[in-house]
DOKOLNU-480700 format. One line per field, with one value per residue (C-alpha): residue number from 1; residue in one letter; x negated, y, z. Coordinates in nm, 3 decimals, m for minus. Layout:
i [NUM | ...]
aa [a | ...]
px [X | ...]
py [Y | ...]
pz [Z | ...]
***
This chain:
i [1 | 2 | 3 | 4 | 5 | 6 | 7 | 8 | 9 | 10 | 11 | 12 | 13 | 14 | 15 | 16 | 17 | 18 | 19 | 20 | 21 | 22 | 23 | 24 | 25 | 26 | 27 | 28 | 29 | 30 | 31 | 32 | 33 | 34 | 35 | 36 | 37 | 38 | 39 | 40 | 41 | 42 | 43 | 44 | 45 | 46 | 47 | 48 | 49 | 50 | 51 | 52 | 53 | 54 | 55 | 56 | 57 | 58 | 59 | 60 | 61 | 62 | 63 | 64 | 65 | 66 | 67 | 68 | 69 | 70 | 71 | 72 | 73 | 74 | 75 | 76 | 77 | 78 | 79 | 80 | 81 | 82 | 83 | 84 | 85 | 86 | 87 | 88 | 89 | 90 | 91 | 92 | 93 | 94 | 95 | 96 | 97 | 98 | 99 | 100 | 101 | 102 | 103 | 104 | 105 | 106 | 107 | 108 | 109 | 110 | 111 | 112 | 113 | 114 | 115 | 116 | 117 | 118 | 119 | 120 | 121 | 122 | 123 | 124 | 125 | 126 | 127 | 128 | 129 | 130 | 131 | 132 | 133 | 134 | 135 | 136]
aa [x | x | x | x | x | x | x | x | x | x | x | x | x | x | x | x | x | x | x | x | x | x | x | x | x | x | x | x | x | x | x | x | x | x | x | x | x | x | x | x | x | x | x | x | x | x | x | x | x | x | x | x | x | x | x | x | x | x | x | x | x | x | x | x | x | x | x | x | x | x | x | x | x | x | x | x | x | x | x | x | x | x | x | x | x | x | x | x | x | x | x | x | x | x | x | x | x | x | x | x | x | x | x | x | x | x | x | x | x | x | x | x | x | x | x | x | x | x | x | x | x | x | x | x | x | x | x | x | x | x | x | x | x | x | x | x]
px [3.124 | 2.883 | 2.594 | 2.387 | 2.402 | 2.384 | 2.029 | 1.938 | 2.014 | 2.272 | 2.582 | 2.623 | 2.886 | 3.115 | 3.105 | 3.070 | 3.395 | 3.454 | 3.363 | 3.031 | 2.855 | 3.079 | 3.015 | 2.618 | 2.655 | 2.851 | 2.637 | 2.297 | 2.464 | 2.553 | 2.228 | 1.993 | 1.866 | 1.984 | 2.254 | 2.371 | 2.098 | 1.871 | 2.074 | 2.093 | 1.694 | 1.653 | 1.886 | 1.786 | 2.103 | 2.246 | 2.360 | 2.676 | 2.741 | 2.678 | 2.962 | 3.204 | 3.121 | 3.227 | 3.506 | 3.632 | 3.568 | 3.782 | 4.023 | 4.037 | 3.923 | 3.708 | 3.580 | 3.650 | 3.793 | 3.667 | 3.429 | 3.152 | 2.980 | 2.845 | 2.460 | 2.523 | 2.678 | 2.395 | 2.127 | 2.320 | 2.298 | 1.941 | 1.785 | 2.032 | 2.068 | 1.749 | 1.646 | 1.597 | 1.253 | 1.049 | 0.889 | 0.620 | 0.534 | 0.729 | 0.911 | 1.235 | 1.228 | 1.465 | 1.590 | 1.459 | 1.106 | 1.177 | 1.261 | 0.975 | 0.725 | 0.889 | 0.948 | 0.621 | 0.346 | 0.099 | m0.128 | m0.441 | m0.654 | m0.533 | m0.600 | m0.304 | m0.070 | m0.118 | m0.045 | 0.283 | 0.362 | 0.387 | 0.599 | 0.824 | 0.853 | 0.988 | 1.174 | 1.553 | 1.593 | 1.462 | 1.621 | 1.764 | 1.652 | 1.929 | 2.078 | 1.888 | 2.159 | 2.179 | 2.073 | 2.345]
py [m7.087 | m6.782 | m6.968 | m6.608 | m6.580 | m6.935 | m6.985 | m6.609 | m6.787 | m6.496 | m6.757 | m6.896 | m7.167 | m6.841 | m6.668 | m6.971 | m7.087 | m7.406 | m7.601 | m7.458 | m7.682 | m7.985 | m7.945 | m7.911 | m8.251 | m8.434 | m8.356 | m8.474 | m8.799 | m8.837 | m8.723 | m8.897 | m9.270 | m9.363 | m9.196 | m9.160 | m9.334 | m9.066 | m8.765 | m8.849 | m8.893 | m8.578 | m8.370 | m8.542 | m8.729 | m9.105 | m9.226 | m9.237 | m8.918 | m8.783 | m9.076 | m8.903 | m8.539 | m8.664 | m8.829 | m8.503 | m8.297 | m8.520 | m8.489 | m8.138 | m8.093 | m7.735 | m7.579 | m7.567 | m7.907 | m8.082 | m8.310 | m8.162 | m7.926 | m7.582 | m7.630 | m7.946 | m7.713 | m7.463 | m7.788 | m7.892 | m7.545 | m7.488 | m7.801 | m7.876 | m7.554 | m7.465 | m7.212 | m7.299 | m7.184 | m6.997 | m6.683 | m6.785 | m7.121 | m7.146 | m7.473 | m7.564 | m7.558 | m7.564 | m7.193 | m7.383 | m7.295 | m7.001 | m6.853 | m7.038 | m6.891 | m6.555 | m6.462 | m6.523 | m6.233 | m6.265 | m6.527 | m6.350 | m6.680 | m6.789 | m6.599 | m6.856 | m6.843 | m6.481 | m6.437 | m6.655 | m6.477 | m6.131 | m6.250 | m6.383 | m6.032 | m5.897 | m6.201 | m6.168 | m6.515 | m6.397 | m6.471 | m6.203 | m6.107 | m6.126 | m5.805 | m5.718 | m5.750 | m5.399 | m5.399 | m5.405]
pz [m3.119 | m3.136 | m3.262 | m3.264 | m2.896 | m2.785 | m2.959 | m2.776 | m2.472 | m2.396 | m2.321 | m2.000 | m1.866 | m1.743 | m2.100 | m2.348 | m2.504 | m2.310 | m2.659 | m2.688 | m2.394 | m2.521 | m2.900 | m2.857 | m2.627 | m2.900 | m3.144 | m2.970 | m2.922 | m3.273 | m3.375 | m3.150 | m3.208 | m2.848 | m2.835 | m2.498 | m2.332 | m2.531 | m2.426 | m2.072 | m2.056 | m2.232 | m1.985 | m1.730 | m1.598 | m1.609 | m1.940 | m1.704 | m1.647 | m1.999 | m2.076 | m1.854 | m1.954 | m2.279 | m2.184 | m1.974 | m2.286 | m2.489 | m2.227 | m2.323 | m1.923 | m1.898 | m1.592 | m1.260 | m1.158 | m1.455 | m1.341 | m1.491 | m1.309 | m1.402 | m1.362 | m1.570 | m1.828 | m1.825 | m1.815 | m2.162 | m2.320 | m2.221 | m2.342 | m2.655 | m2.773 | m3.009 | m3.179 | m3.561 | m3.630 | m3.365 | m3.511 | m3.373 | m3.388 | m3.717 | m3.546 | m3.442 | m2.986 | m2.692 | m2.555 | m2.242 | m2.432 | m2.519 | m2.177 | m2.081 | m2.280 | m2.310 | m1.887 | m1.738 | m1.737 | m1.998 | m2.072 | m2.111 | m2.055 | m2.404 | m2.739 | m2.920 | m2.615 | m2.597 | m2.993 | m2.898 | m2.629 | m2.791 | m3.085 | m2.808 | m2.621 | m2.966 | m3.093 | m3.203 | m3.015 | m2.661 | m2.373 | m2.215 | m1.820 | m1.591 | m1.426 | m1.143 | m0.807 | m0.621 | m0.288 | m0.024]
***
């Protein structure tokens, strides 16, 4: 799994290896006090589901026709997916924070958000924009 550009948020459910989505959601549920219960509250989904996502990845089921569908993929690799330590807040946070923090305009209101938000804009970990579509 490329580690480097799974934490830079660069890997989607069309470019991951089909492990990457599956090996993050393992690991949370091995890690987490809840386990399943705690994963599914953190992504958002029944405890069920997250059973059965498993369950298809064991099945060595990927993709289309697996069960598991794509925004469910990207949900796992934004919120489980972390960067190690933030450059700027020196902490370990979701790439769902980082694109977060990162995309909107400036936060002028806010000297610390603002001090944040221009370590983000240079960051090695930054979330990359998407390609703009050309108009038709």
């Amino acid at each position: 799994m490329d580690t480097e550009n799974l934490a830079a948020g660069n890997v989607t459910p069309e470019s991951a290896p089909p492990e990457s989505w599956q090996t993050l959601l393992e690991a949370a549920c091995a890690r987490h006090p809840r386990g399943r219960a705690g994963v599914a509250d953190r992504l958002g989904v029944s405890r069920a589901y997250v059973s059965r996502a498993l369950a298809t990845a064991a099945g060595g089921k990927s993709g289309i026709g697996s069960g598991v569908g794509e925004k469910f993929q990207r949900r796992v690799i934004d919120r489980l997916c972390e960067v190690r330590e933030c450059p700027a807040t020196l902490q370990a946070q979701p790439v769902s924070e980082c694109r977060r923090i990162a995309k909107p305009a400036a936060p002028t209101h806010n000297p610390l958000l603002m001090r944040i938000w221009g370590v983000c804009q240079t960051c090695i970990y930054r979330p990359l924009s998407p390609t703009p579509k050309e108009p038709s």
